[in-house]
C-alpha positions in Angstrom: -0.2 42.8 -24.6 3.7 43.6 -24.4 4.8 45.3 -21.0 7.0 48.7 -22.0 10.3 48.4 -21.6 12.2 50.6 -19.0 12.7 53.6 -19.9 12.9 57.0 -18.6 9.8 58.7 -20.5 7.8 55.6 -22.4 6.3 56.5 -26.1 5.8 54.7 -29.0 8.1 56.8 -32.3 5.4 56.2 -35.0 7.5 55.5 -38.5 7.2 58.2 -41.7 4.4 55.8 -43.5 4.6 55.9 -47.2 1.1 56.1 -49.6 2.3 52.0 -49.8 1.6 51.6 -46.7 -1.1 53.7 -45.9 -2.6 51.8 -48.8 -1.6 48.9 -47.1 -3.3 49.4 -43.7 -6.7 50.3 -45.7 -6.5 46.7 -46.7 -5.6 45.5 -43.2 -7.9 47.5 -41.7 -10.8 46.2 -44.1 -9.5 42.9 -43.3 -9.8 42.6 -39.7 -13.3 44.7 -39.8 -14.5 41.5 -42.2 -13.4 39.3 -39.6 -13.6 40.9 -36.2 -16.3 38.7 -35.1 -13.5 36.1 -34.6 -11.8 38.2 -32.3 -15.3 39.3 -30.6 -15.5 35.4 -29.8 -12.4 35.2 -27.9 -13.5 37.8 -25.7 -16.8 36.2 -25.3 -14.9 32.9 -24.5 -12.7 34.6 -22.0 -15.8 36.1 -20.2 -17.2 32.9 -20.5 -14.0 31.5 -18.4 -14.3 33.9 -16.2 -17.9 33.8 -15.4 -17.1 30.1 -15.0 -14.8 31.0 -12.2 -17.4 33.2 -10.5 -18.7 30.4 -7.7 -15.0 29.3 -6.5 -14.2 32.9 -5.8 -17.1 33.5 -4.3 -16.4 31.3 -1.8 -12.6 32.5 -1.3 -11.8 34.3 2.8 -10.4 37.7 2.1 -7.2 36.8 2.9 -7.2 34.1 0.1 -8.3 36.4 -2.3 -6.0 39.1 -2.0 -3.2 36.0 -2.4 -4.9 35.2 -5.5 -5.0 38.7 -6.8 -1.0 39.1 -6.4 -0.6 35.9 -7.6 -2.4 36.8 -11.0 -0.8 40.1 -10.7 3.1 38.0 -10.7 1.7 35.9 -14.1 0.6 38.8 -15.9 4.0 41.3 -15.3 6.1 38.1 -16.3 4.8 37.3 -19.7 5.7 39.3 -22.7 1.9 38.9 -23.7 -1.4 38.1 -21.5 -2.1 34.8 -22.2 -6.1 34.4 -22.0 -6.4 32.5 -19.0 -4.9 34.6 -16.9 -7.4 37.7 -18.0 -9.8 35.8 -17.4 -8.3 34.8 -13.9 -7.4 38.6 -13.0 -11.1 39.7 -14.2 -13.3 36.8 -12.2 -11.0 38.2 -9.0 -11.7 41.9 -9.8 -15.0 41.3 -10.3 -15.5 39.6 -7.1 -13.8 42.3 -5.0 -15.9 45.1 -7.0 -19.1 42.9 -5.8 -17.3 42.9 -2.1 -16.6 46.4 -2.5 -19.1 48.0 -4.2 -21.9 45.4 -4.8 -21.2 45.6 -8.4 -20.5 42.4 -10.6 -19.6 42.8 -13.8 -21.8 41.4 -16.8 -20.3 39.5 -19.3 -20.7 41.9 -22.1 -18.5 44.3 -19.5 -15.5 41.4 -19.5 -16.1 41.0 -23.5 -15.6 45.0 -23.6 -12.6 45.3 -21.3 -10.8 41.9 -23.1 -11.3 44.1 -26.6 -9.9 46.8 -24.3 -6.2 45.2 -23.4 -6.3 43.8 -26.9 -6.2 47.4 -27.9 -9.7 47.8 -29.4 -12.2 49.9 -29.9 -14.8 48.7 -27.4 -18.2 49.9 -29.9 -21.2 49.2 -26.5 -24.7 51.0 -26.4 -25.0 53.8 -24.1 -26.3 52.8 -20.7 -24.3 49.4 -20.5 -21.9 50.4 -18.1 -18.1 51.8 -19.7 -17.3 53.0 -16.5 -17.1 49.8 -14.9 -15.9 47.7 -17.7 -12.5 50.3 -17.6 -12.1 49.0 -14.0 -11.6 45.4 -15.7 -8.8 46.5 -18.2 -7.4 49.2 -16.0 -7.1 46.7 -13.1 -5.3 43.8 -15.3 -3.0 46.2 -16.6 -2.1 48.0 -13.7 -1.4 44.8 -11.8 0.9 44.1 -14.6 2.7 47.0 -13.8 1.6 49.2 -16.7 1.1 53.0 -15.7 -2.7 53.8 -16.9 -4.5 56.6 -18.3 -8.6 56.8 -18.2 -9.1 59.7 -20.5 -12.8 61.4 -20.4 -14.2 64.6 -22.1 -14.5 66.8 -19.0 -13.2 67.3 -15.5 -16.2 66.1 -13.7 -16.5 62.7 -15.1 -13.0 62.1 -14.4 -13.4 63.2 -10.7 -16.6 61.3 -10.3 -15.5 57.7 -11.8 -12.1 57.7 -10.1 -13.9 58.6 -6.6 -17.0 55.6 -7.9 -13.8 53.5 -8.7 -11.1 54.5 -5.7 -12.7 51.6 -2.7 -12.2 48.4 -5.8 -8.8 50.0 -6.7 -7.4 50.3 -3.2 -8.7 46.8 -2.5 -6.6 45.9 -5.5 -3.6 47.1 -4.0 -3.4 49.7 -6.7 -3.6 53.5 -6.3 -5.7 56.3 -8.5 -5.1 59.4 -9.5 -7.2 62.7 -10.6 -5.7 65.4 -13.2 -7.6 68.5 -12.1 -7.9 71.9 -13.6 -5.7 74.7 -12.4 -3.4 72.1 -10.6 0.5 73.0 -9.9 3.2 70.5 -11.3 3.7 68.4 -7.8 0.3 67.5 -7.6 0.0 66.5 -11.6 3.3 64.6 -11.1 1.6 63.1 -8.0 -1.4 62.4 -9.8 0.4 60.5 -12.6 2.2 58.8 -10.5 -0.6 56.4 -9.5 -1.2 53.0 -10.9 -4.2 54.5 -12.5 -4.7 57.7 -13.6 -8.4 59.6 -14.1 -7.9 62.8 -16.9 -9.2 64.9 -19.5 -7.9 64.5 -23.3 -7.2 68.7 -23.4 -4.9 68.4 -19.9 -3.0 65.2 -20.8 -2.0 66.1 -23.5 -1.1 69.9 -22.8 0.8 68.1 -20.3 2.4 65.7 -22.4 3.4 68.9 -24.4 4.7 70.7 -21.6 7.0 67.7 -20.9 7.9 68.0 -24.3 9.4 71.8 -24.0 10.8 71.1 -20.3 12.7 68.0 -22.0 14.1 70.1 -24.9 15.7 68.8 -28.2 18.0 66.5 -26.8 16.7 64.3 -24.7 17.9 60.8 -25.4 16.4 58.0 -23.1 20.5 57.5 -22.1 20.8 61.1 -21.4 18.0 61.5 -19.2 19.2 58.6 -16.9 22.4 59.8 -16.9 21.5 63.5 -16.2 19.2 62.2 -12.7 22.0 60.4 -11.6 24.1 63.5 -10.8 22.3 66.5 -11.4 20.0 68.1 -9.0 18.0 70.0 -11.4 17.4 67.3 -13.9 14.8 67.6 -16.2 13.2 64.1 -15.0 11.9 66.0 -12.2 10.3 68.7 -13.7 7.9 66.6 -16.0 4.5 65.9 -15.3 3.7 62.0 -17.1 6.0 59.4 -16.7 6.0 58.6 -20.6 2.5 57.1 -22.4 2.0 53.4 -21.8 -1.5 52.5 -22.0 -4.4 54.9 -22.2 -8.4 53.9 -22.0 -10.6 56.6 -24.1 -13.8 56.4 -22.9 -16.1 58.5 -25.3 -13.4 57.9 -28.2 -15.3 59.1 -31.1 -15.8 62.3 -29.5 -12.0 62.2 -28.2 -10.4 60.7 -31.2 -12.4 61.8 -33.9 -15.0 65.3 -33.0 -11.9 67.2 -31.2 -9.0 66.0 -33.9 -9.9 68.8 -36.0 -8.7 71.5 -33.2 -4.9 71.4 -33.1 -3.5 71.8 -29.7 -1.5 74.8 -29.2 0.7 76.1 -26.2 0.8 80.3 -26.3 2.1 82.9 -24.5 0.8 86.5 -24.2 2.2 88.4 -26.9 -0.4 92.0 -26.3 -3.2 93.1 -28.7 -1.5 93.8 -32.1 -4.6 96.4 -32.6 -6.6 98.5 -30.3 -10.3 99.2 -30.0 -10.3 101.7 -33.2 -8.9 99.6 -35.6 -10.9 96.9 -34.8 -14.5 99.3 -34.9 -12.7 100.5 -38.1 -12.5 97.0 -39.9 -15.7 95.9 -38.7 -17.0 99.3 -39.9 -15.2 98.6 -43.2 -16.7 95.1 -43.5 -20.5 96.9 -43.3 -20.0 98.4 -46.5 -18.8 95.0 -48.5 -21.3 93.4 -49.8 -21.9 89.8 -51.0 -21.4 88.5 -53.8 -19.6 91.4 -55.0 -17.2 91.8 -52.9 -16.6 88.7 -50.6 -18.4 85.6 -50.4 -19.1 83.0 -48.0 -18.3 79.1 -47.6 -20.4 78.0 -45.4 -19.0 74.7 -45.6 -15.4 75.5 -44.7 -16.5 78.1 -42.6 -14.2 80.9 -44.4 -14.3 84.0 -46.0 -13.3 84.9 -49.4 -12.7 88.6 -50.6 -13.2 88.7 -54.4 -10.9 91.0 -56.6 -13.6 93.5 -56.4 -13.6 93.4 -52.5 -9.9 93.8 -52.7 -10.0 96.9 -54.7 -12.3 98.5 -53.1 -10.6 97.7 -49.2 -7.7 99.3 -50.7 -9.7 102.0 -51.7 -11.7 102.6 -48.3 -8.4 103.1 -46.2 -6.5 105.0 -48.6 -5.2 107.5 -46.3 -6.4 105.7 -43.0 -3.0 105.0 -41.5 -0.3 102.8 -41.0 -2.2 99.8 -39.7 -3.8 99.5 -43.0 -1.2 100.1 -45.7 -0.1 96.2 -45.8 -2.0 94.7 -48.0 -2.0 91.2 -46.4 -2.5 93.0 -42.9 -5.9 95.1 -44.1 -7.6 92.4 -45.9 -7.2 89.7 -42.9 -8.5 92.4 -41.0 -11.4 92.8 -43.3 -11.8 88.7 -43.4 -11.9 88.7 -39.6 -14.4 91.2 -39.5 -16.6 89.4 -41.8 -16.2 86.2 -40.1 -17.0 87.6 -36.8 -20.1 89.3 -38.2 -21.3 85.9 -40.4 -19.7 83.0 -39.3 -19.3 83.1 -35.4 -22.3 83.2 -34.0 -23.4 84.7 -30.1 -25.2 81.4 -28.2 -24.2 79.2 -31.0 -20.4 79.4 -31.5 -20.0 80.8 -28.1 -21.4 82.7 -25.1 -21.0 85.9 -22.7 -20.0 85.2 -19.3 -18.9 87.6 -17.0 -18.3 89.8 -19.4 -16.0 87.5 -21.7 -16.6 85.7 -24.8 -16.7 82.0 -24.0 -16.2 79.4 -26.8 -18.9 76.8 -27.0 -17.3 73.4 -28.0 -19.4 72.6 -31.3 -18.8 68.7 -30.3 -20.1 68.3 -26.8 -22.1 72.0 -26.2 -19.7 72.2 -23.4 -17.9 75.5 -22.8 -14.6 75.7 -22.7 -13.3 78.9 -20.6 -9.5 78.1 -21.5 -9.9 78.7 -25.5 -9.3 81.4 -27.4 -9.4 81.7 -31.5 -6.2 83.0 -33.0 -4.9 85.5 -35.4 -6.7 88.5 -34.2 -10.4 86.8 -34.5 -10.9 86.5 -30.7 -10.5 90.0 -30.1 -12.6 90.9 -33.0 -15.6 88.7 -31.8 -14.7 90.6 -28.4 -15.5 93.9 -29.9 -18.4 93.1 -31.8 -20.3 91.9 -28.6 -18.4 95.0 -26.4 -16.9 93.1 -24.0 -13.1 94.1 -22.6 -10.2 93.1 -25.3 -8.1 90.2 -24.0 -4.2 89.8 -24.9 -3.5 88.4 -28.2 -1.2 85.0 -28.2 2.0 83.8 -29.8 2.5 79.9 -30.4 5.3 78.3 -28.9 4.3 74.6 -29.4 1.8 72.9 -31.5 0.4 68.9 -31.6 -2.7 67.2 -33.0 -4.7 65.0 -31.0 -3.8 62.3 -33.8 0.0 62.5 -33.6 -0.3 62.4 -29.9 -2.5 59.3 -29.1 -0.8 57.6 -31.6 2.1 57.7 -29.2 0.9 55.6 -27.0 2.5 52.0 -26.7 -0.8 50.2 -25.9 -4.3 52.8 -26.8 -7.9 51.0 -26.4 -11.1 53.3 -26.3 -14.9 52.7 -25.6 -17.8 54.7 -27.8 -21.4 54.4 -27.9 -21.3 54.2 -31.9 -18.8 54.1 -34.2 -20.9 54.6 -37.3 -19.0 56.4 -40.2 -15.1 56.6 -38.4 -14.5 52.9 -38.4 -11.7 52.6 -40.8 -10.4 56.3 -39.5 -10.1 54.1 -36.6 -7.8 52.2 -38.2 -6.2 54.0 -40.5 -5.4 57.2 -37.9 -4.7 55.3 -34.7 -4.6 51.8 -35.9 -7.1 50.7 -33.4 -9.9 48.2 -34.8 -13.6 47.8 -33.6 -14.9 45.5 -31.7 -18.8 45.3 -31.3 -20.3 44.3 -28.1 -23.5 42.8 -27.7 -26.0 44.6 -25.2 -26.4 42.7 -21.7 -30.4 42.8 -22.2 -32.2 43.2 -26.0 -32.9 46.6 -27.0 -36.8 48.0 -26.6 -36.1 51.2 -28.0 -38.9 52.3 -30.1 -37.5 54.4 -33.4 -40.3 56.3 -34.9 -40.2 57.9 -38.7 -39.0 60.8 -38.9 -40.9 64.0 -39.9 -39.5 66.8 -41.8 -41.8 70.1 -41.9 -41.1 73.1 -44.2 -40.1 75.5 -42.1 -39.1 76.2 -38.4 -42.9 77.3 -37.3 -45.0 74.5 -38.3 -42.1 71.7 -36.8 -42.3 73.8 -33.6 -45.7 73.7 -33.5 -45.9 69.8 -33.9 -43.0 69.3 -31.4 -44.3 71.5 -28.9 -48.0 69.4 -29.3 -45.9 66.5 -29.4 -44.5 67.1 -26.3 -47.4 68.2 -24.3 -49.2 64.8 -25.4 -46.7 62.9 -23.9 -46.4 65.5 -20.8 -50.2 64.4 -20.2 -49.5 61.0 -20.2 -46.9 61.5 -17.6 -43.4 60.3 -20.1 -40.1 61.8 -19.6 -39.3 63.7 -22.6 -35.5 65.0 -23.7 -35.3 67.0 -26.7 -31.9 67.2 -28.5 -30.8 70.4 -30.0 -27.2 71.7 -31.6 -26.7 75.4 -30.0 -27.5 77.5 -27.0 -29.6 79.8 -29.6 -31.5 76.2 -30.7 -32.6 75.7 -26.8 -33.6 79.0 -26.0 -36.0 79.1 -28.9 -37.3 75.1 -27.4 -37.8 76.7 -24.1 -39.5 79.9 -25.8 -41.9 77.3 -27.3 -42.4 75.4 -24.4 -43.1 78.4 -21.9 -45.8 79.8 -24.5 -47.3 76.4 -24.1 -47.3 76.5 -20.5 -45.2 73.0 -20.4 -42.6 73.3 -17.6 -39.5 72.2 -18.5 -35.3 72.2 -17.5 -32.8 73.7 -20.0 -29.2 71.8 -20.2 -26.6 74.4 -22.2 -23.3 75.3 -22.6 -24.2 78.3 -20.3 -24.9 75.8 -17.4 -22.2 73.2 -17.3 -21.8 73.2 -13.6 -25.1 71.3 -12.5 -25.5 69.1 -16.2 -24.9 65.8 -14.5 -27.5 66.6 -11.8 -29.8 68.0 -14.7 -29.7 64.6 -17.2 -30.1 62.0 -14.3 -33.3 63.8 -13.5 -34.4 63.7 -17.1 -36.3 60.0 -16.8 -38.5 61.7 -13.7 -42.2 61.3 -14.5 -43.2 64.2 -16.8 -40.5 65.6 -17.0 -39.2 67.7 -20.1 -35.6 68.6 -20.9 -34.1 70.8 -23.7 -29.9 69.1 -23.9 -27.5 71.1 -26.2 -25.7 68.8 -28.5 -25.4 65.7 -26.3 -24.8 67.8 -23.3 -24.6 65.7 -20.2 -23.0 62.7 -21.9 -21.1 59.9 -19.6 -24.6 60.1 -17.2 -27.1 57.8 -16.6 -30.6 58.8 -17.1 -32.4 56.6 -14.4 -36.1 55.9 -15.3 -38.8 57.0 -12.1 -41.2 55.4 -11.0 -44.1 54.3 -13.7 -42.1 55.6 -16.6 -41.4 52.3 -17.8 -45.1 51.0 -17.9 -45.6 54.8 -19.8 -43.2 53.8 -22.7 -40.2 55.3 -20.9 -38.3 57.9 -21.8 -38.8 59.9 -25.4 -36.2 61.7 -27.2 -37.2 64.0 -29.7 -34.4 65.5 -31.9 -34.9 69.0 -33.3 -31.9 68.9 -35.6 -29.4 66.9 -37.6 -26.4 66.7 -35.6 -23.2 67.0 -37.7 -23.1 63.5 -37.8 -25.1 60.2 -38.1 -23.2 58.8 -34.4 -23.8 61.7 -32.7 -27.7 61.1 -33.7 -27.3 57.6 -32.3 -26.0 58.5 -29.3 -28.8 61.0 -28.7 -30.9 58.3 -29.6 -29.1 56.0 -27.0 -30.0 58.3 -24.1 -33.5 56.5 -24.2 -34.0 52.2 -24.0 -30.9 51.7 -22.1 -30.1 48.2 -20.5 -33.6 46.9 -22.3 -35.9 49.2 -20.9 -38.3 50.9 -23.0 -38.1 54.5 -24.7 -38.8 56.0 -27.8 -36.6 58.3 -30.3 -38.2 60.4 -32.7 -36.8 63.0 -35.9 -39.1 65.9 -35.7 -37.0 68.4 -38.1 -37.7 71.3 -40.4 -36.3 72.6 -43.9 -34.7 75.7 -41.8 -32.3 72.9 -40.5 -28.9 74.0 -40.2 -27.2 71.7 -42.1 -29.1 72.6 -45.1 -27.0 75.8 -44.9 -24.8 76.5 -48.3 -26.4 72.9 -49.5 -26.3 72.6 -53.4 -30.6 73.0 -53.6 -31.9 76.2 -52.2 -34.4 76.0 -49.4 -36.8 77.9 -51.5 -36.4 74.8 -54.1 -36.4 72.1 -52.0 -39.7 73.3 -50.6 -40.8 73.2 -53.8 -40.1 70.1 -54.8 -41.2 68.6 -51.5 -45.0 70.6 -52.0 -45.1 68.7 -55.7 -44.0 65.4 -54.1 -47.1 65.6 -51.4 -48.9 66.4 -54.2 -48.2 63.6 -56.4 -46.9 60.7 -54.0 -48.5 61.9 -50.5 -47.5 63.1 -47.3 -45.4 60.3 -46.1 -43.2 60.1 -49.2 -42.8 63.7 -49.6 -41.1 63.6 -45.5 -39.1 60.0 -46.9 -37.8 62.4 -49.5 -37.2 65.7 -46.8 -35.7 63.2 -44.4 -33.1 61.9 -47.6 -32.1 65.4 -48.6 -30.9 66.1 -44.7 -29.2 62.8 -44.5 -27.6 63.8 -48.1 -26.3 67.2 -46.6 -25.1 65.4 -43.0 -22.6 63.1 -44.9 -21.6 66.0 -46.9 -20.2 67.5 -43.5 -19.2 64.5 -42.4 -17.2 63.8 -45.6 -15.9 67.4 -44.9 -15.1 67.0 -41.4 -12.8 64.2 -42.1 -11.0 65.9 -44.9 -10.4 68.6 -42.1 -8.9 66.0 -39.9 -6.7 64.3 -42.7 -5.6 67.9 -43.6 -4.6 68.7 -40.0 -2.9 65.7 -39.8 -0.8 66.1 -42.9 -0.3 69.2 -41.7 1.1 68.0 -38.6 3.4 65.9 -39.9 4.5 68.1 -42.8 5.7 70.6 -40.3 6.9 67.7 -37.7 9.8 66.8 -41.2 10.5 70.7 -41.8 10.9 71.9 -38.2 11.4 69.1 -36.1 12.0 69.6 -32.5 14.0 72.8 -32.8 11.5 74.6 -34.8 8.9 74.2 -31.5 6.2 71.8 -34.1 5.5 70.9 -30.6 
């Protein structure tokens, strides 16, 4: 690893790549994803060292070791790279103070995992194998070398919880930690980021990272800066928040990295509501009377609506005579589009919920909430009419940044995921960041059972809910995995009529989901997750559940992609104990929405199949045409995120700085 130089605000400046070298590192980055298992040796042989170690240090006075641990610390800031020896010295010390400390030791598929980490890796290990400690490995090594570190997690409670589980080892390390909270004031963020080691959020790092960016303005040359604190007393070094990006650990990367880099990040500022209640009752009133396909139609796919040349006419035709408000013809039509959006596309307990008498965006990603969001151009306040709730202040841009463009900033970035299946060479090719698989600590029991595919939504409920009271009798844990808010309600509609008590985990209940998932492994009982909901917490098996199979998952539909299925799956048969995942879906699946077969003819063809092949075959083929139309959205999903990106940058070469692209 090289140590940053000094400067006043650290970042990597990433160079305009051509389409040779983009080319270029798709070869490089099929090249070391042939031969990562070389590099997954080296970190098994540096483990290996420091396991090797374990016994002497053991046997170190505490006085002794803390000598050690600044003596390590001395090798590592002097070298422009880590040689292998001396990670393997500085993690045998950390783990013996964490055992001290906490009376945690650190496996060696946790040193293998944190090596990949400071090699700035993708650190691919199974859910339940202990990411939380491993960061305290790389996060340790570096900080002793004197590199300022980020540990970047979806939400504000997992940061807060693993920097408090992690504070006693830091502070025996001599090294101090930091939490980026919600709703706090610049001095305590600058505090915070101060630290040797840092606990945040993706969203408020880099909202903060783009507030620096405005406060330090268009000219703000590493030079100038130093110059300006020497003499100035209201420099612009002392009103940022992050002392530059050095090295940043993303735990939950594909979710980080990948799910959230189709979002752009914007900075806004209130700018009023461009139109009041009776405009918008009059376009959604207008949109009532289009109908489809005559006058718009829907892409499901891209989530957009189009207005057809009909449609246009006959807008134009509508509010002839209806005002000023509607006599631009741009103006009226994507008043028209936002009304038919709000009506089709944007759905109440799917897209997002009511609380307190606001809409609340549901994150499609993580079925987490997210209280701070707004949609733009107009379509917030439009959803907020619809559903009668108070109209909030529209919201003018005044910087803008993609997650891509800003991780890639970074002079050293590592992550951790569960899975990686499908983004591995977006890995590369985005962030340059290889993967490098870890083996488990213990073999996997986890018990994956075929998966059924019913025709419609009543008969799979039916099964699930039978499914679920089977194992209820035999006393099993059961978690069942759904996309949406509206998806779990209907579970827990099911499950009451069967008389099967049971805990739902939403969007609409983030403040007690950790508590909720770490009692899902309880004896008997049953709970309905939204979309991975309660991700980053253990789910601790009770007693008997393992001699009863363990715990069961039971997925209701296709996530949006393959990983995110894994990691539901991963929930269950963690650190080799037993559990059991199971597919129990329908042909009223989601993701079969605006898919090139019609329901009605896939049904068909699926009743002809059991005819002529037999049950089993006919599901084979159900289950086939699901995973057909999940790559198709993953396939889109990615062209989103390239077209952001280009997007991004595009904007980054016409504006720059002075035209606020960030």
């Amino acid at each position: 690893m090289r140590l940053p130089s000094a400067r006043a605000y650290a970042e990597r400046v990433n160079p305009k790549a051509s389409a040779l070298d983009q080319a270029a590192a798709r070869v490089v980055g099929l090249l070391r994803a042939r031969f990562s298992g070389l590099a997954t040796r080296r970190y098994a042989r540096i483990a290996r060292d420091a396991l090797a170690q374990a016994e002497a240090v053991a046997a170190l006075p505490r006085e002794a070791l803390d000598a050690e641990i600044r003596a390590v610390a001395g090798r590592l800031r002097g070298r422009e790279r880590f040689r292998d020896g001396d990670i393997a010295r500085a993690f045998a010390l950390i783990r013996e103070m964490s055992g001290r400390v906490s009376g945690q030791r650190h496996y060696g598929v946790q040193m293998m995992g944190a090596a990949a980490l400071l090699d700035g890796r993708i650190a691919q290990m199974a859910t339940g194998e202990g990411k939380t400690l491993t960061a305290t490995l790389a996060a340790g090594a570096a900080a002793l070398a004197g590199l300022p570190v980020h540990v970047v997690t979806v939400n504000d409670y997992l940061a807060e919880r693993d920097a408090e589980l992690m504070r006693p080892l830091y502070a025996s390390l001599g090294l101090s930690v930091g939490i980026v909270k919600e709703k706090q004031e610049l001095p305590e963020r600058a505090a915070a980021y101060a630290c040797d080691v840092t606990y945040c959020t993706n969203k408020d790092l880099a909202f903060d990272y783009l507030r620096d960016r405005i406060a330090l303005g268009q000219r703000a040359s590493d030079v100038r800066m130093k110059l300006e604190s020497l003499h100035a007393p209201g420099a612009r070094l002392g009103k940022l928040r992050l002392r530059g990006l050095h090295f940043a650990i993303v735990d939950e990367a594909d979710s980080v990295l990948i799910d959230e880099a189709r979002t752009p990040l914007i900075i806004s500022a209130q700018a009023g509501t461009q139109f009041g209640p009776e405009i918008l009752s009059r376009a959604m009133a207008l949109a009532s009377l289009l109908a489809s396909p005559r006058d718009y139609l829907i892409d499901q796919s891209e989530r957009r609506v189009i207005l057809t040349d009909t449609g246009r006419e006959r807008v134009a035709d509508l509010v002839a005579g209806d005002g000023a408000a509607w006599r631009g013809r741009v103006t009226r039509e994507e008043l028209i589009r936002q009304a038919l959006s709000a009506h089709h596309l944007f759905l109440r307990d799917e897209h997002y919920i009511l609380r307190d008498g606001k809409v609340v965006i549901v994150d499609a990603n993580t079925g987490r909430v997210m209280p701070d969001r707004s949609w733009s151009d107009g379509l917030h306040q439009m959803i907020e009419h619809k559903e009668g709730c108070d109209l909030s202040q529209g919201r003018t841009t005044i910087a803008r940044m993609t997650y891509q463009r800003f991780f890639r900033r970074y002079r050293r970035l590592s992550g951790m995921t569960g899975t990686t299946t499908g983004v591995v060479s977006e890995f590369w090719t985005v962030y340059r960041l290889p993967v490098a698989r870890i083996p488990t600590h213990r073999p996997v029991q986890r018990r994956h059972l075929p998966d059924a595919v019913l025709p419609e939504a009543a008969i799979q409920w039916r099964q699930v809910t039978a499914r679920i009271a089977e194992l209820h009798a035999l006393g099993c844990p059961v978690l069942v995995g759904t996309r949406s808010v509206a998806a779990s309600a209907k579970a827990s509609a099911h499950l009451t009529a069967a008389g099967l008590p049971h805990t739902v985990l939403s969007a609409a209940q983030d403040g007690t989901e950790a508590d909720i998932i770490s009692e899902a492994g309880q004896p008997g009982r049953i709970t309905v997750a939204t979309n991975m909901a309660g991700r980053g917490t253990d789910i601790k098996l009770g007693p008997g559940v393992a001699e009863a199979g363990g715990l069961h998952v039971i997925m209701v539909e296709r996530q949006d992609a393959r990983r995110i299925d894994d990691q539901l799956a991963g929930r269950s048969g963690r650190q080799g104990e037993p559990g059991c995942f199971q597919a129990i879906l329908s042909l009223d699946d989601p993701l079969l929405d605006g898919a090139t077969l019609s329901r009605g003819l896939v049904r068909r063809i699926l009743a002809i199949a059991t005819a002529l092949a037999g049950a089993s075959r006919a599901e084979r083929l159900g289950a086939f045409l699901l995973r057909r139309a999940q790559g198709r959205t993953e396939s889109l999903h990615a062209r989103m995120r390239a077209d952001l990106l280009r997007s991004d940058q595009m904007q980054d070469r016409i504006l720059a700085f002075a035209g606020h692209s960030e």
